[in-house]
KOLMI-240254 format. One record per residue (C-alpha): x, y, z; residue in one letter. Coordinates in steps of 0.25 Angstrom, whole numbers, plus 5000, padded with zeros to 4 digits. Layout:
// residues N
XYZA ...
***
This chain:
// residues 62
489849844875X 490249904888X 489949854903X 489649924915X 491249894919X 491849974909X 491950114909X 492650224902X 494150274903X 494250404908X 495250524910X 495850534924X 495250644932X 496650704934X 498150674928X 499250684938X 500450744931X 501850704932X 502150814944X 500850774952X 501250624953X 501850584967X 502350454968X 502250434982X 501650304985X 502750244975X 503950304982X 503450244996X 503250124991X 504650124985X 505050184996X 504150075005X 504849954998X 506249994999X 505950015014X 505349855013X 506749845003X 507749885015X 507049835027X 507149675018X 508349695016X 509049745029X 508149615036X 508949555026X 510149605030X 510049595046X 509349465047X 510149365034X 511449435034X 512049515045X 512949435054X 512649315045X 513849255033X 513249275021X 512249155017X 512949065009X 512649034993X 512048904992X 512148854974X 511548734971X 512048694959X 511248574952X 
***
């Protein structure tokens, strides 16, 4: 007994073949997060640990 919020599966009006498909917005994004990657790391970098001794490793052993 169907409702009015189904509807039928249909073809695609067109298939993209493997040559045709350009990942562009995944590589900028790739690209976008290592940018965010480096930029952490060299804030990292400048602001904790240049001119600074290394911070010391604290265990707690119970």
């Amino acid at each position: 007994m169907p409702d009015g919020n189904t509807h039928e599966l249909s073809a695609p009006d067109r298939t993209i073949e493997h040559d045709e498909y350009d990942p562009l917005g995944t590589v900028a994004l790739i690209l976008l997060y290592f940018v965010i990657l480096v930029l952490m790391w060299v804030f990292t970098y400048f602001i904790e640990f240049l001119g600074n001794d290394p911070t010391p490793m604290v265990l707690v052993m119970a």
